[in-house]
C-alpha positions in Angstrom: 0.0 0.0 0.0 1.4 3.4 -1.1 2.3 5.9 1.6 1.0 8.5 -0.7 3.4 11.5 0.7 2.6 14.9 -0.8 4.6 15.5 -3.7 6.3 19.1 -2.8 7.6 17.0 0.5 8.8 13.5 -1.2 10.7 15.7 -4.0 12.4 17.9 -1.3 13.5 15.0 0.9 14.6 13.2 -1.8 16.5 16.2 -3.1 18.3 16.4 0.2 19.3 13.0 0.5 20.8 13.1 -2.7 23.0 16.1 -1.8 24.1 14.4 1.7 24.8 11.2 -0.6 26.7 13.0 -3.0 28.8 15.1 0.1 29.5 11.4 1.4 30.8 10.0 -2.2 33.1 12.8 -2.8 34.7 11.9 0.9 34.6 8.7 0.3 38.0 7.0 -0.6 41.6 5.5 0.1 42.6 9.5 1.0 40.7 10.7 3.9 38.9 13.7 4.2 36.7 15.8 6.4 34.1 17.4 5.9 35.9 20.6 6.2 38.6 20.0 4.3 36.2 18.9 1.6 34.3 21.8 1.6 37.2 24.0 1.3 38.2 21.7 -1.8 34.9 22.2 -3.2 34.7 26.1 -3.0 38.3 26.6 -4.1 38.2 27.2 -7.5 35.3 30.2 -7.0 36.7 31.5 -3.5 40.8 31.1 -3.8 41.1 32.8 -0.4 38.6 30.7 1.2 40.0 27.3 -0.3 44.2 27.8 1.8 43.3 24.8 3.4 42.7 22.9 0.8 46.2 20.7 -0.5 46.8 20.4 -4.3 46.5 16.4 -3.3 42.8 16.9 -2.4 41.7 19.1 -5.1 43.4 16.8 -8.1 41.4 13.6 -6.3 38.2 15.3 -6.2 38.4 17.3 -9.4 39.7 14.9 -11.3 38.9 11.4 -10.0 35.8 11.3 -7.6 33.5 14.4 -8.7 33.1 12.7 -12.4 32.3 9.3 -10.8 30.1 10.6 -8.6 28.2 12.5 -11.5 28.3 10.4 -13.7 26.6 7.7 -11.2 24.4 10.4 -10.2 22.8 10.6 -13.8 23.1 7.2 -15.1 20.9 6.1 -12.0 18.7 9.0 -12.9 18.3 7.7 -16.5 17.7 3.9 -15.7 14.7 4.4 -13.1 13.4 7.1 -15.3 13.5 4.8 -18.1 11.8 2.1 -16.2 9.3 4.1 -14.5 8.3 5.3 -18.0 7.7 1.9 -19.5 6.3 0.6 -16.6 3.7 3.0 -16.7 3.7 2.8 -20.6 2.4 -0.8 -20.6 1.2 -0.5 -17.0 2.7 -3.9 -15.6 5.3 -3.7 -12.5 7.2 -6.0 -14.6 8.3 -4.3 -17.3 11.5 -2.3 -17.9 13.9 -1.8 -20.2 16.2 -5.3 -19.9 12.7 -7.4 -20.1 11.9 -5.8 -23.4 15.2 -6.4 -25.2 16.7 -2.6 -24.7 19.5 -3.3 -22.7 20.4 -6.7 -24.1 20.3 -4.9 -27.8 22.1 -1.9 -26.4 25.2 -4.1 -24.5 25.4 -6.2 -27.8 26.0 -2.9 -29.8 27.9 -1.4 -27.7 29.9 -4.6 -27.4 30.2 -4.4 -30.9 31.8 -0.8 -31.5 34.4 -1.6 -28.4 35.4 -5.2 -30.5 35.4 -4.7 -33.9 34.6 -1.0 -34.7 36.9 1.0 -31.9 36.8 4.7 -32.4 34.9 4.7 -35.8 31.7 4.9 -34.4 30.8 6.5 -31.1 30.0 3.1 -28.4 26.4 5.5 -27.2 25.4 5.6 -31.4 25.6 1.8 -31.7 24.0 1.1 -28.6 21.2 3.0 -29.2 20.8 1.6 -32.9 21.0 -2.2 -31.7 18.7 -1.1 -28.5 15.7 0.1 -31.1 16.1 -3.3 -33.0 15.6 -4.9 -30.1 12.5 -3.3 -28.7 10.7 -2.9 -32.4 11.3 -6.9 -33.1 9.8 -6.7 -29.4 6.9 -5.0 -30.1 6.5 -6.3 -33.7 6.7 -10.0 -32.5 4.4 -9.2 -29.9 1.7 -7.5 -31.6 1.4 -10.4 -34.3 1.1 -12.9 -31.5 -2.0 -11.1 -29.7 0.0 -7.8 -28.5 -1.0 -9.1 -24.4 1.3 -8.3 -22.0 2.1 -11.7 -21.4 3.1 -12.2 -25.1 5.2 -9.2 -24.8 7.2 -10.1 -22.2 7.7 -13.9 -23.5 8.8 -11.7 -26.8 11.1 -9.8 -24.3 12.4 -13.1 -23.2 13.2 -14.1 -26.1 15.0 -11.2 -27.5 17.2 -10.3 -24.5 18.1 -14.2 -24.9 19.0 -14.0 -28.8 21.3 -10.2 -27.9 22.8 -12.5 -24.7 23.4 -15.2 -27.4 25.5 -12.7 -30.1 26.9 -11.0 -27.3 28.9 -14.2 -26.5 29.6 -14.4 -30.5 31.2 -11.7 -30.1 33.0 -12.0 -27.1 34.4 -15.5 -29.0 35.6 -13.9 -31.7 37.5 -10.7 -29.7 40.7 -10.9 -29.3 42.7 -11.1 -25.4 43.1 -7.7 -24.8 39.3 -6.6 -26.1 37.9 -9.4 -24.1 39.3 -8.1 -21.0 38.5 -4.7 -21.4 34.6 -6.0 -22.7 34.4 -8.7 -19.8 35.2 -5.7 -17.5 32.7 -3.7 -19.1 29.8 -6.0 -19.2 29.8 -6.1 -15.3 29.1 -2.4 -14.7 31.9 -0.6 -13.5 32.4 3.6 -12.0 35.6 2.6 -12.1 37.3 4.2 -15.4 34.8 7.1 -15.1 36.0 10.5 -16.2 34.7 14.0 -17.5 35.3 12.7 -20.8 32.5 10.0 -20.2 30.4 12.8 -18.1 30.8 14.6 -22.0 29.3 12.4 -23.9 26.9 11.1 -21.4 25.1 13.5 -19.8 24.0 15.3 -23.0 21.8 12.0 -23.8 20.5 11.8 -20.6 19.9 15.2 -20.1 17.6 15.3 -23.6 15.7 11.7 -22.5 15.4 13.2 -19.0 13.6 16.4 -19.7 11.3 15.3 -22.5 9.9 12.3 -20.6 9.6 14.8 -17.8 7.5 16.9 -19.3 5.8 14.0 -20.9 5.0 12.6 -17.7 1.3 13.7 -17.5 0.5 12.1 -20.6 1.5 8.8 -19.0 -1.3 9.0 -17.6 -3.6 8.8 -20.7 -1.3 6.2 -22.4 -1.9 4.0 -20.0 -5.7 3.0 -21.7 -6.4 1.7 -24.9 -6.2 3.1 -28.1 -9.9 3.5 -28.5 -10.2 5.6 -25.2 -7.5 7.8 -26.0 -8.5 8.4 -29.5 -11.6 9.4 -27.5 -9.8 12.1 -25.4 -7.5 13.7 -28.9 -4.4 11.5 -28.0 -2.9 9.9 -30.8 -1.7 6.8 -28.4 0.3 4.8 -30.9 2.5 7.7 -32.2 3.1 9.3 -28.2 3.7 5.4 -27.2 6.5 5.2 -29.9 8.1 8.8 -28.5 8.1 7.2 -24.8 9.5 4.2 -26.2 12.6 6.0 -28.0 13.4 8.2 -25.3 13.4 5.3 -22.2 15.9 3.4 -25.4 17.8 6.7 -25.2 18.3 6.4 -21.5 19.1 3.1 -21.4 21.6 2.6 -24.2 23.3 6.0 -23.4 23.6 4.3 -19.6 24.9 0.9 -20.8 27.1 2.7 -23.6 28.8 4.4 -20.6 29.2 2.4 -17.7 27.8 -1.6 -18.7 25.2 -3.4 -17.9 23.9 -2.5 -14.3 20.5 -4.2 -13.5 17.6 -3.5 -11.1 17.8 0.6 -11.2 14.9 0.2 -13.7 12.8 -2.1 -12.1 13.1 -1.3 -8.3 13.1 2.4 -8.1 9.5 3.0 -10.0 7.9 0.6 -7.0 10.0 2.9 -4.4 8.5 6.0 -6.1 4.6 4.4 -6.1 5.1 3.5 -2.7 5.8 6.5 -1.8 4.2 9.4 -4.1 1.2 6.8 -5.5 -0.1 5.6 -8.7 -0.1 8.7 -10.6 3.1 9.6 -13.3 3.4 13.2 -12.5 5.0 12.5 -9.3 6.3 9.5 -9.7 9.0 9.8 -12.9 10.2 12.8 -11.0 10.5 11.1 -7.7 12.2 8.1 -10.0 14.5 9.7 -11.1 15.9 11.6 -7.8 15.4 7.9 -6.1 17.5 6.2 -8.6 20.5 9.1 -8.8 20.8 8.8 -5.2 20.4 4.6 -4.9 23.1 3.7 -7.8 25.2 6.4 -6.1 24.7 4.9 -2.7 25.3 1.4 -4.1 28.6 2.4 -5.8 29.9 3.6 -2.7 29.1 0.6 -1.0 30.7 -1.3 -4.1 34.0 1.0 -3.3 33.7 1.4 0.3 32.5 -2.1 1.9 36.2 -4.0 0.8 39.9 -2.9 0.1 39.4 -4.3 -3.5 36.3 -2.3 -5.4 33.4 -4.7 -6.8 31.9 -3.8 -10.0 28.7 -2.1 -8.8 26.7 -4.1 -11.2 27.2 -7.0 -9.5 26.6 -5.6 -6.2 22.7 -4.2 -7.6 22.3 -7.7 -8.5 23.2 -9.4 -5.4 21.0 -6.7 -3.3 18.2 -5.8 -6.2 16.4 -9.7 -6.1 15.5 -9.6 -2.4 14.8 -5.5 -2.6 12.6 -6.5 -5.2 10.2 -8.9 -4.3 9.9 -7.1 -0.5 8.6 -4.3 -2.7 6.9 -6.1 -5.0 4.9 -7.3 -2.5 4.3 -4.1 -0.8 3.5 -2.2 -4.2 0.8 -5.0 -5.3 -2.4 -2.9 -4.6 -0.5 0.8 -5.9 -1.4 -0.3 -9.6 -4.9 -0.5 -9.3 -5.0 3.3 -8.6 
């Protein structure tokens, strides 16, 4: 049952736990620091004067190392549960998100693709997001001519995330030592080689998925009913379900471009949000994506923080999502039917 907080409150709390989770990530690390020093490291490049306390040491590890990382978790965590939230409320199952309908499958097989055998020729995010639309149009094709259910969309789902999985593994056959390594690392989600030329290239995509599917976010509402009722109301449901659809593959394959496969942002946050902020998308893709910036950036820290060797963060979602997930699964039952 949803808690139903009032949505002025859940977006400020939220907002604030995300800043005292980012304050923590930036301190978090091999070199110590307080919290003093760290705002003094912080503040230095606008206030000089203010900043003497602050060692060239500190300001090269945060500048250069930690405050990309952190960002760049920040808005890859906003882009997954955004994404998931949005096709979740798109097909209005609990189920659904973007690795059950073949987008991040087709987007790690692309991607895998341009690391392997392309390299620099074509940008990793461009063939992601190519493979990523083949995946979810044979999706929704497939799907449509067996009956277009829910259930025959997700067996569809199935069955393309299996047939990506399979060509992956072609092509990690077929790469050679030093590409395997490098895609291996990759494919287990990883903060790890994060810099501000990754924050470059990433956050633009995001940034253009993020605000158009926030201001879409009322319409959710309307594409959630059939074709027939929202010809009724002047929606043209087929076209704005196709828009949705790009943008959550935009998300998701400029996510998995970046950083590798990390599961369970999509499909845990969105019950978080309903449990918290209810049914209705207005609230909740906004409360999504502030709940999944600060949870991936919480879980990396744990991934960096909990041993002296640093475990790729997507393993750690997975090892933490499947129990987090059925507790709110069963808590979130009754939020769907309104």
């Amino acid at each position: 049952m949803a808690l139903k907080v009032k949505g002025s409150f859940c977006w400020v709390a939220a907002s604030l736990v995300l800043l005292l989770i980012f304050l923590l990530s930036l301190a978090i690390g091999s070199y110590h620091m307080s919290l003093s020093q760290l705002t003094a490291t912080l503040i230095s490049p606008f206030f000089p004067s203010l900043g003497e306390t602050s060692s060239e040491v500190a300001r090269s590890i945060v500048f250069r190392i930690r405050l990309p990382r952190v960002l760049l978790a920040m808005i890859v965590g906003c882009g997954l549960a955004l994404s998931g939230a949005s096709l979740q409320a798109l097909f209005r199952n609990p189920l659904v998100n973007e690795y059950l309908l073949g987008l991040s499958s087709g987007a790690a097989f692309g991607a895998a693709v341009s690391i392997v055998f392309i390299g620099n020729k074509v940008p990793v995010q461009l063939s992601a997001f190519f493979f990523s639309l083949i995946a979810v149009f044979t999706v929704l094709s497939v799907s449509r001519r067996a009956g277009g259910s829910i259930v025959s969309l997700l067996l569809t789902g199935v069955i393309v995330s299996a047939f990506f999985s399979a060509l992956l593994t072609v092509v990690e056959y077929l790469a050679s030592p030093y590409s395997l390594q490098a895609l291996f690392f990759w494919l287990m989600g990883s903060f790890s080689l994060s810099g501000w030329r990754e924050m470059a290239i990433t956050f633009p995509l995001i940034l253009v998925g993020t605000i158009f599917l926030l201001l879409f976010r009322w319409r959710l509402n309307l594409l959630s009913l059939s074709e027939e009722e929202g010809r009724a109301l002047g929606v043209n449901v087929r076209r704005e379900k196709l828009i949705v659809i790009a943008l959550a593959t935009l998300l998701t394959s400029a996510a998995v471009a970046a950083v590798g496969i990390i599961g369970w942002i999509g499909l845990i946050v969105p019950h978080l949000a309903r449990m918290i902020a209810g049914a209705d998308n207005r609230r909740v893709l906004p409360l999504s994506a502030l709940l999944g910036a600060a949870i991936l950036l919480a879980a990396d820290d744990l991934a960096r923080g909990l041993t002296s060797f640093e475990i790729p963060v997507g393993i750690f979602t997975s090892l933490i999502g499947i129990p987090l997930f059925i507790y709110l699964l069963k808590k979130n039952s009754r939020v769907w039917l309104g």
